[in-house]
Biopython code that builds the backbone (N, CA, C, O; Angstrom):
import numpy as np
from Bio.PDB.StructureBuilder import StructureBuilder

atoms = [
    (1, "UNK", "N", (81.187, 50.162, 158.806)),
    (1, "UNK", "CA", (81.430, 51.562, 158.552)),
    (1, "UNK", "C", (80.078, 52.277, 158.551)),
    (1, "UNK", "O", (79.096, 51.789, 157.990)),
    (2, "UNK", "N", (80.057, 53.348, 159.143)),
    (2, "UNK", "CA", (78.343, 53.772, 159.479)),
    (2, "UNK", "C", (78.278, 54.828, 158.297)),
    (2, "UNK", "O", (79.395, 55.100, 157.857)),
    (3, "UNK", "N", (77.711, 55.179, 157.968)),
    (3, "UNK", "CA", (76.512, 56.131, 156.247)),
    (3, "UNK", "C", (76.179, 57.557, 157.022)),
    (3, "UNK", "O", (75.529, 57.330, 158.043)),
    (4, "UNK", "N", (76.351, 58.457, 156.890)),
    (4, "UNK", "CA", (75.789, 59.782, 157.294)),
    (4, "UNK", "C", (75.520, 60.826, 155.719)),
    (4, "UNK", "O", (76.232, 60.857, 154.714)),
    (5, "UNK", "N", (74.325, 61.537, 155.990)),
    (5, "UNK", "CA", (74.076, 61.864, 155.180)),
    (5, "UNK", "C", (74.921, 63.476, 154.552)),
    (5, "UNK", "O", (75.062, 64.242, 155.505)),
    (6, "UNK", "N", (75.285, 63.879, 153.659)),
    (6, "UNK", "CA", (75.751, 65.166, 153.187)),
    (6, "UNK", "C", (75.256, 66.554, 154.096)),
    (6, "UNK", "O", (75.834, 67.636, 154.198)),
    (7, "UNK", "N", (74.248, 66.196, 154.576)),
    (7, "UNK", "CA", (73.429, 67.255, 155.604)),
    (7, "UNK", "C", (74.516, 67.415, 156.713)),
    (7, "UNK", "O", (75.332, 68.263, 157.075)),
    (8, "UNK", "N", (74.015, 65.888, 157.142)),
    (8, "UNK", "CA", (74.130, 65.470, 158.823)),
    (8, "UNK", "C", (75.972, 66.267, 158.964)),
    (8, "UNK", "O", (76.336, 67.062, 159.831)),
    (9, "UNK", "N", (77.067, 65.534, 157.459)),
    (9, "UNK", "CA", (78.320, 66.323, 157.620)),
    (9, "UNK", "C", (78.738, 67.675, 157.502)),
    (9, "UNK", "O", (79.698, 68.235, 158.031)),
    (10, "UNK", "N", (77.819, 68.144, 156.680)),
    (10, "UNK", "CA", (77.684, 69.792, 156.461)),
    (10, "UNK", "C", (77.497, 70.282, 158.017)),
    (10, "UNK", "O", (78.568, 70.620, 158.522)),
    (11, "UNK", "N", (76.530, 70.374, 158.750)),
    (11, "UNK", "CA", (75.781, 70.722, 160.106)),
    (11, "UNK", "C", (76.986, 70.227, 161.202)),
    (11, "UNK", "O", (77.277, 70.980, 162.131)),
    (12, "UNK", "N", (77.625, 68.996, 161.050)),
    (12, "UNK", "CA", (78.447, 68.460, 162.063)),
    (12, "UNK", "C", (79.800, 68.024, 161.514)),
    (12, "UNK", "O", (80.070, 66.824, 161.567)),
    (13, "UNK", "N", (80.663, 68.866, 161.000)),
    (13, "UNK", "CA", (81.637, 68.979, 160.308)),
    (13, "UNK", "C", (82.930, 68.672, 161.113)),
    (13, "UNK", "O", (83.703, 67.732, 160.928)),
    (14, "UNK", "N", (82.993, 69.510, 161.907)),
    (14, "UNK", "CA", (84.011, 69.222, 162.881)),
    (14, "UNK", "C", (83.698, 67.660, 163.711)),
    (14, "UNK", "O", (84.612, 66.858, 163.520)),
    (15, "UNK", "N", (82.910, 67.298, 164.313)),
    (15, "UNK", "CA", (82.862, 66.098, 164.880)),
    (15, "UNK", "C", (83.351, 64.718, 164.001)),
    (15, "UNK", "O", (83.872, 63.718, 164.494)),
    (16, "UNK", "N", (83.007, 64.969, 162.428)),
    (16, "UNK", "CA", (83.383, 63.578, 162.068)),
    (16, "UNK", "C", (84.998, 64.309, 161.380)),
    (16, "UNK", "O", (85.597, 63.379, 160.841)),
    (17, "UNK", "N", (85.565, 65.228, 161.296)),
    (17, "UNK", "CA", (86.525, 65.399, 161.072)),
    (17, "UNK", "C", (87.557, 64.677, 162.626)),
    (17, "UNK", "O", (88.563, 63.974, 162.725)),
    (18, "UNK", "N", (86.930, 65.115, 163.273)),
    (18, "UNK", "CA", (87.710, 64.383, 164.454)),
    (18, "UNK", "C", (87.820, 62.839, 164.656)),
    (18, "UNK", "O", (88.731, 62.083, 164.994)),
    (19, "UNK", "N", (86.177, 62.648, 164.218)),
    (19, "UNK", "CA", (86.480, 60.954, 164.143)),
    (19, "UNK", "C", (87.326, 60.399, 163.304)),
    (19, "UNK", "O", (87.774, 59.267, 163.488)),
    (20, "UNK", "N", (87.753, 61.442, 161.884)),
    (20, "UNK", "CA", (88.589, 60.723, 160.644)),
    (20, "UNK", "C", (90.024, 60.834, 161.716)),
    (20, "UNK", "O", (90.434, 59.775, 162.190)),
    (21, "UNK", "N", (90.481, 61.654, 161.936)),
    (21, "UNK", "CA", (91.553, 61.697, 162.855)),
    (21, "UNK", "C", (92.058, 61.004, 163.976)),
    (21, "UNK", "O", (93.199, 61.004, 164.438)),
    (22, "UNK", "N", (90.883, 60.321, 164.402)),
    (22, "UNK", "CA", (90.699, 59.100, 165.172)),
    (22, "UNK", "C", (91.127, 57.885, 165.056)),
    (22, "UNK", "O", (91.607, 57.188, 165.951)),
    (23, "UNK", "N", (90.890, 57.500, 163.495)),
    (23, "UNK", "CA", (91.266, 56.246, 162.345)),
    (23, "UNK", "C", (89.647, 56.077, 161.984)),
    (23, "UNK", "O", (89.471, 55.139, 161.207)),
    (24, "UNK", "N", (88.420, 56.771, 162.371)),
    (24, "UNK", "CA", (87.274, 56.227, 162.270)),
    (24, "UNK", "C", (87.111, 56.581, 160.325)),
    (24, "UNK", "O", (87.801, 57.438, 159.772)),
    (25, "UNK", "N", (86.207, 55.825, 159.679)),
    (25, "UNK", "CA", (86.056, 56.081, 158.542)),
    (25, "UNK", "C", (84.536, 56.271, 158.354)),
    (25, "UNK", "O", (83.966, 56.062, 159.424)),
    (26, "UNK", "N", (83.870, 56.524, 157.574)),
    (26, "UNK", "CA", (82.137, 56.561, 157.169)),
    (26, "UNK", "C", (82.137, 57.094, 155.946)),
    (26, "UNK", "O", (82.980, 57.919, 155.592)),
    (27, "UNK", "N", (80.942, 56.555, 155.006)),
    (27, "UNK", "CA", (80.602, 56.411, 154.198)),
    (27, "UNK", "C", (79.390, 57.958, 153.725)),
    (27, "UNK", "O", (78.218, 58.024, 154.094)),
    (28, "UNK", "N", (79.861, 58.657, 153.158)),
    (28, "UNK", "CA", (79.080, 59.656, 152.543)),
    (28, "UNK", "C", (77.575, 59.650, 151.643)),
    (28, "UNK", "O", (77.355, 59.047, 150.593)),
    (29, "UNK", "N", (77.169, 60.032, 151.984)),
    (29, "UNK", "CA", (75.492, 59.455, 150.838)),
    (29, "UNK", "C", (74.838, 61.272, 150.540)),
    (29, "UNK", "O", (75.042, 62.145, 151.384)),
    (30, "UNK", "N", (74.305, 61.467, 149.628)),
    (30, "UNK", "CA", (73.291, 62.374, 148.776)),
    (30, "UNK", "C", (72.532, 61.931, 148.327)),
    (30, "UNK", "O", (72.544, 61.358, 147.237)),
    (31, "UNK", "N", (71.406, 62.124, 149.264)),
    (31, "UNK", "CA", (70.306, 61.368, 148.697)),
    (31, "UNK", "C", (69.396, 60.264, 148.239)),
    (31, "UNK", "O", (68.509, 59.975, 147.435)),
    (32, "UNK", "N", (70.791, 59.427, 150.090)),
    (32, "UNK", "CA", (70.639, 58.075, 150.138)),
    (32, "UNK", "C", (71.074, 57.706, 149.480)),
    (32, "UNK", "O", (70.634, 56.559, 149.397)),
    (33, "UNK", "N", (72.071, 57.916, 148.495)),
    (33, "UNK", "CA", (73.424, 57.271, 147.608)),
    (33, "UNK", "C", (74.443, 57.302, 147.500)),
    (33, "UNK", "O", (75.100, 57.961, 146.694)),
    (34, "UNK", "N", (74.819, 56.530, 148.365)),
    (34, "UNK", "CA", (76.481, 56.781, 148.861)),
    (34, "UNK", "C", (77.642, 57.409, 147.075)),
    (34, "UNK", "O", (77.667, 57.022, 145.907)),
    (35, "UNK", "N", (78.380, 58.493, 147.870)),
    (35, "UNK", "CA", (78.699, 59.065, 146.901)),
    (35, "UNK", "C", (80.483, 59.227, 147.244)),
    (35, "UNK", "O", (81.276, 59.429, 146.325)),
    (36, "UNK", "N", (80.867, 59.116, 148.513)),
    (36, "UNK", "CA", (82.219, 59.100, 148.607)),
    (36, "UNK", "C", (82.525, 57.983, 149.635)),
    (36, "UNK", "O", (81.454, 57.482, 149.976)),
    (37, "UNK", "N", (83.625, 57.373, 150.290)),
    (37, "UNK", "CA", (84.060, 56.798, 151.234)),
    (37, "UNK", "C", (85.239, 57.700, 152.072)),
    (37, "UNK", "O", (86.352, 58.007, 151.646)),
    (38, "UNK", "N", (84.751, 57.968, 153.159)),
    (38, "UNK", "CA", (85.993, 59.131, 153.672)),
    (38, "UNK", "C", (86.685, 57.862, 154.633)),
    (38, "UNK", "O", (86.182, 56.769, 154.896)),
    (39, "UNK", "N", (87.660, 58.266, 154.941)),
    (39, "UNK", "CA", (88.916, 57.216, 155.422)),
    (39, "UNK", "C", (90.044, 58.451, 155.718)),
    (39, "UNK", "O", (90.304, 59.584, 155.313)),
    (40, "UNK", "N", (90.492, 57.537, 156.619)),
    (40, "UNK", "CA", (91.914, 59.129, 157.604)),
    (40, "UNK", "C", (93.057, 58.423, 156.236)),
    (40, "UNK", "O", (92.671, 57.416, 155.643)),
    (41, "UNK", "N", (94.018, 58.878, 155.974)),
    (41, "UNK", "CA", (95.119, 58.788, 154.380)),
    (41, "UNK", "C", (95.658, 58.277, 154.825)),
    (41, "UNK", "O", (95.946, 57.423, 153.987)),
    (42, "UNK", "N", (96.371, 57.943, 156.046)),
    (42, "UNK", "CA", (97.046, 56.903, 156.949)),
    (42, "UNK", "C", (96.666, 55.355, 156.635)),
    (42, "UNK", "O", (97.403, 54.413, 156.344)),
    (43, "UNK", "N", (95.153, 55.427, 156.809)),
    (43, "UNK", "CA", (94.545, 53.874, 156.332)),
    (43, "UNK", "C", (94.487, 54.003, 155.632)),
    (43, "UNK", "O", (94.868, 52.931, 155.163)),
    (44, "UNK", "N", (94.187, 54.784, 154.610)),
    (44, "UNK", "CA", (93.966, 54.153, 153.088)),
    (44, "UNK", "C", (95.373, 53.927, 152.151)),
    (44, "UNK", "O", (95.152, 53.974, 150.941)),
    (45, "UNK", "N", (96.616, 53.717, 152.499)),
    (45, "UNK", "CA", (97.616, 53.650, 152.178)),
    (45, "UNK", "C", (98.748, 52.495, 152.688)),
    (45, "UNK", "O", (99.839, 52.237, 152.179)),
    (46, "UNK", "N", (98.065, 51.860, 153.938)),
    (46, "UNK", "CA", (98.229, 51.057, 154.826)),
    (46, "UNK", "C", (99.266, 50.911, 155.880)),
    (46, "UNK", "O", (99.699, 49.916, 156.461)),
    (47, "UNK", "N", (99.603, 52.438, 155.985)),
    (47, "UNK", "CA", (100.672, 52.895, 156.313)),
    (47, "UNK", "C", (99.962, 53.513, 157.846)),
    (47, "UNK", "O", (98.784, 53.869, 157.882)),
    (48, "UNK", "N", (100.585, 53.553, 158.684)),
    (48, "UNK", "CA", (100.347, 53.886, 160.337)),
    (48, "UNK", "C", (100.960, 55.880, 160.428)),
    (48, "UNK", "O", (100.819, 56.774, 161.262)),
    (49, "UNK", "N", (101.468, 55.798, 159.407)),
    (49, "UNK", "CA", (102.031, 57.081, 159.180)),
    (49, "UNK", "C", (101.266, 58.305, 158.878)),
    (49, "UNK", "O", (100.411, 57.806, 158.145)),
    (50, "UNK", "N", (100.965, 59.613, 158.933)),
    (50, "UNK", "CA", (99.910, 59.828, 157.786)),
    (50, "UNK", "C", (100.764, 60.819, 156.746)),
    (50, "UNK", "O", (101.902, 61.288, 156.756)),
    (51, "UNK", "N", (99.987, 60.868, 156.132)),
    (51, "UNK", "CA", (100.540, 60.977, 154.711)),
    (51, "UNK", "C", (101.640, 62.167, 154.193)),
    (51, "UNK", "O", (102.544, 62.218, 153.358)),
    (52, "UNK", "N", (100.846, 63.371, 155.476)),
    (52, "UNK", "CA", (101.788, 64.325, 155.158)),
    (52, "UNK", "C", (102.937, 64.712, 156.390)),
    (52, "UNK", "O", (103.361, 65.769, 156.857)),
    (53, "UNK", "N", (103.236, 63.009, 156.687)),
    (53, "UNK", "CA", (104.169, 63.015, 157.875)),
    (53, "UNK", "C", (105.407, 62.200, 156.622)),
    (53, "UNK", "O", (106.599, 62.490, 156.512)),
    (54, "UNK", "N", (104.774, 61.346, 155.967)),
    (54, "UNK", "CA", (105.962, 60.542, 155.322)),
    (54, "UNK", "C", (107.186, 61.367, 154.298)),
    (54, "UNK", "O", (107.485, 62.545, 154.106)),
    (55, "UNK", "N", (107.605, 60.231, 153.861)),
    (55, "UNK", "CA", (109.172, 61.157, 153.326)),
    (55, "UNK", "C", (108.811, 60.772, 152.095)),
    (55, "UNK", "O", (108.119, 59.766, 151.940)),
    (56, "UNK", "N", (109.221, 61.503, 151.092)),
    (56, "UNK", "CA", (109.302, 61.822, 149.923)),
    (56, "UNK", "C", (110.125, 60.800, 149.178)),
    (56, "UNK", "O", (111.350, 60.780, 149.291)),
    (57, "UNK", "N", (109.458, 59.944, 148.410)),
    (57, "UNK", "CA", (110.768, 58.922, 147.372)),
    (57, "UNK", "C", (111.586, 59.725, 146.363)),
    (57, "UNK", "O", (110.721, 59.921, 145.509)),
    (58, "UNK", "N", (112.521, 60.226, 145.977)),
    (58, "UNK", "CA", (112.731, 60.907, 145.062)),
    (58, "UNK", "C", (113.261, 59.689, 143.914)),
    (58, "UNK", "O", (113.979, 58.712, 144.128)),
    (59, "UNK", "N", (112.665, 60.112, 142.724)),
    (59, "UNK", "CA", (112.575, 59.723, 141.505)),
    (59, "UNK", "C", (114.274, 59.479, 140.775)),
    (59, "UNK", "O", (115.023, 60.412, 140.485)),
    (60, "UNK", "N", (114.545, 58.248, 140.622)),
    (60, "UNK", "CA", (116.077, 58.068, 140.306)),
    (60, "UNK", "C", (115.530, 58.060, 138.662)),
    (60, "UNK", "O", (114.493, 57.540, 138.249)),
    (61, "UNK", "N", (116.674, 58.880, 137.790)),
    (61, "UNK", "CA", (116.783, 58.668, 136.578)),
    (61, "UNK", "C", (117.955, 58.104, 135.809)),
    (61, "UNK", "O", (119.135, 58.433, 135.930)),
    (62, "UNK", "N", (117.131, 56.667, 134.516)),
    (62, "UNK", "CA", (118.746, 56.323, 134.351)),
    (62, "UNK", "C", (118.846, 57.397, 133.015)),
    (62, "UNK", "O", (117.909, 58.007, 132.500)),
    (63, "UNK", "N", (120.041, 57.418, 132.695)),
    (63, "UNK", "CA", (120.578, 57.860, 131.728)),
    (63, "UNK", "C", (120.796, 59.321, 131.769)),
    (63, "UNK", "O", (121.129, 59.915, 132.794)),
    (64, "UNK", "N", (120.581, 59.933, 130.516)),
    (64, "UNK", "CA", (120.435, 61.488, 130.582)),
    (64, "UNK", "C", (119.295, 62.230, 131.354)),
    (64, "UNK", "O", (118.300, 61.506, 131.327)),
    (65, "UNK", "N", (119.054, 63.387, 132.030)),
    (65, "UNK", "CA", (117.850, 63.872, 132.456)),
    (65, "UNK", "C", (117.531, 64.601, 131.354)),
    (65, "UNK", "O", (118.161, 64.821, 130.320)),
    (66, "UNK", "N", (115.920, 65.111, 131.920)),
    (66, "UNK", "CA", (115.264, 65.780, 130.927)),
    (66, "UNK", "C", (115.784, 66.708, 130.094)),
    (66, "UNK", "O", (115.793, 66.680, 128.864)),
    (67, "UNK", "N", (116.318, 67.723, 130.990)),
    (67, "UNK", "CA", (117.090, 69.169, 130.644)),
    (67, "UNK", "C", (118.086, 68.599, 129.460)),
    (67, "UNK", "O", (118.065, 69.185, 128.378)),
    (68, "UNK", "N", (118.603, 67.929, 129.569)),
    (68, "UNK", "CA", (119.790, 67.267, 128.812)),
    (68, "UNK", "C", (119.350, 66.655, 127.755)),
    (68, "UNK", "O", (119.998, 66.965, 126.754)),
    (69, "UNK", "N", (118.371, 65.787, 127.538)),
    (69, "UNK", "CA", (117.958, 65.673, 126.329)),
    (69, "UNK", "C", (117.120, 67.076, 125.682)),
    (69, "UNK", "O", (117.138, 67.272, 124.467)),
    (70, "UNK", "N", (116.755, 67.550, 126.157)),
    (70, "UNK", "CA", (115.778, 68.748, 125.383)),
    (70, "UNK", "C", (117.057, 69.362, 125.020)),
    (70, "UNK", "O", (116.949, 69.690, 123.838)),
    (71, "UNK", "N", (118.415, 69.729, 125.539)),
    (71, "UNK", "CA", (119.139, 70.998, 125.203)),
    (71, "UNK", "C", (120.073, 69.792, 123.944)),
    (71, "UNK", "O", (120.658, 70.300, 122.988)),
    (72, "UNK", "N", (120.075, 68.814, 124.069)),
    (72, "UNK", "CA", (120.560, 67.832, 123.047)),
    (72, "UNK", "C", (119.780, 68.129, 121.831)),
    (72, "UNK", "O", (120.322, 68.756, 120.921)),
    (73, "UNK", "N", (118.437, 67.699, 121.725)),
    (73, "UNK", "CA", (117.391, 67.703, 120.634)),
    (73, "UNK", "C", (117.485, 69.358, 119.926)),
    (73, "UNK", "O", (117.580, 69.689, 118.744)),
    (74, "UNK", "N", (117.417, 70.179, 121.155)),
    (74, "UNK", "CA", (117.463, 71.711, 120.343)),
    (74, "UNK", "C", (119.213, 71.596, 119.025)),
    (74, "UNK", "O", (119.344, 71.750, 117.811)),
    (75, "UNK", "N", (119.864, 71.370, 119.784)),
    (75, "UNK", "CA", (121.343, 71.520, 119.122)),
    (75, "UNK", "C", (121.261, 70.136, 118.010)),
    (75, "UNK", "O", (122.383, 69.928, 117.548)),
    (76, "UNK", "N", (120.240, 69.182, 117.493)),
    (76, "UNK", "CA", (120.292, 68.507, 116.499)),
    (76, "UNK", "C", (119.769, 69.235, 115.734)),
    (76, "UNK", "O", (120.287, 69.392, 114.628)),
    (77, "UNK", "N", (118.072, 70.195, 116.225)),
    (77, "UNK", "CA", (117.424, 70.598, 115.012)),
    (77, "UNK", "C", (118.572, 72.071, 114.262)),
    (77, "UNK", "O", (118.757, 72.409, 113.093)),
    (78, "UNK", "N", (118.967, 72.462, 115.196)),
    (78, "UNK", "CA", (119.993, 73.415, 114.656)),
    (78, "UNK", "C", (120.759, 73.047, 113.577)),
    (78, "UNK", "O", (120.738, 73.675, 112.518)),
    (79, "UNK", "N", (121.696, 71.697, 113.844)),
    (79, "UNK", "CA", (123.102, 71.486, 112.803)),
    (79, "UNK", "C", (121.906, 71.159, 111.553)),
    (79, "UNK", "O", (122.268, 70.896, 110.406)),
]
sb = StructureBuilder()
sb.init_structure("model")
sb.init_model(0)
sb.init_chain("A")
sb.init_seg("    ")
for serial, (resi, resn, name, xyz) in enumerate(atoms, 1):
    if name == "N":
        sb.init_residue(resn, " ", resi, " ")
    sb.init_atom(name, np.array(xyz, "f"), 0.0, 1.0, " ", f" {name:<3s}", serial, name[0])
structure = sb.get_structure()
């Protein structure tokens, strides 16, 4: 994975945005200290998909939902 400096991406922004889009990844540094790891969200998830292509899991609840216990709890502190 090649190191470019905070400059070099500031000045050439668009080019490594294209390489992330590519699947290419590189390593961020300030001051010669690497400070982030950029990666396209596709790979870092291990998924071929990218991220804001995939589908949504929706959240199964057992029992009562939220709404339903809160409007439960209000009508205990009442009686």
């Amino acid at each position: 994975m090649t190191s470019i400096s905070v400059r070099e991406f500031s000045h050439h922004m668009a080019k490594y945005l294209k390489k992330l889009r590519a699947g290419e990844g590189f390593i961020l540094k300030y001051r010669n200290e690497p400070i982030a790891q950029m990666m396209p969200t596709h790979l870092a998830s291990g998924s071929t998909v990218p991220g804001w292509r995939r589908p949504i899991k929706r959240i199964k609840i057992k029992g009562e939902s939220a709404s339903q216990t809160i409007i439960r709890m209000r009508q205990e502190e009442d009686s």
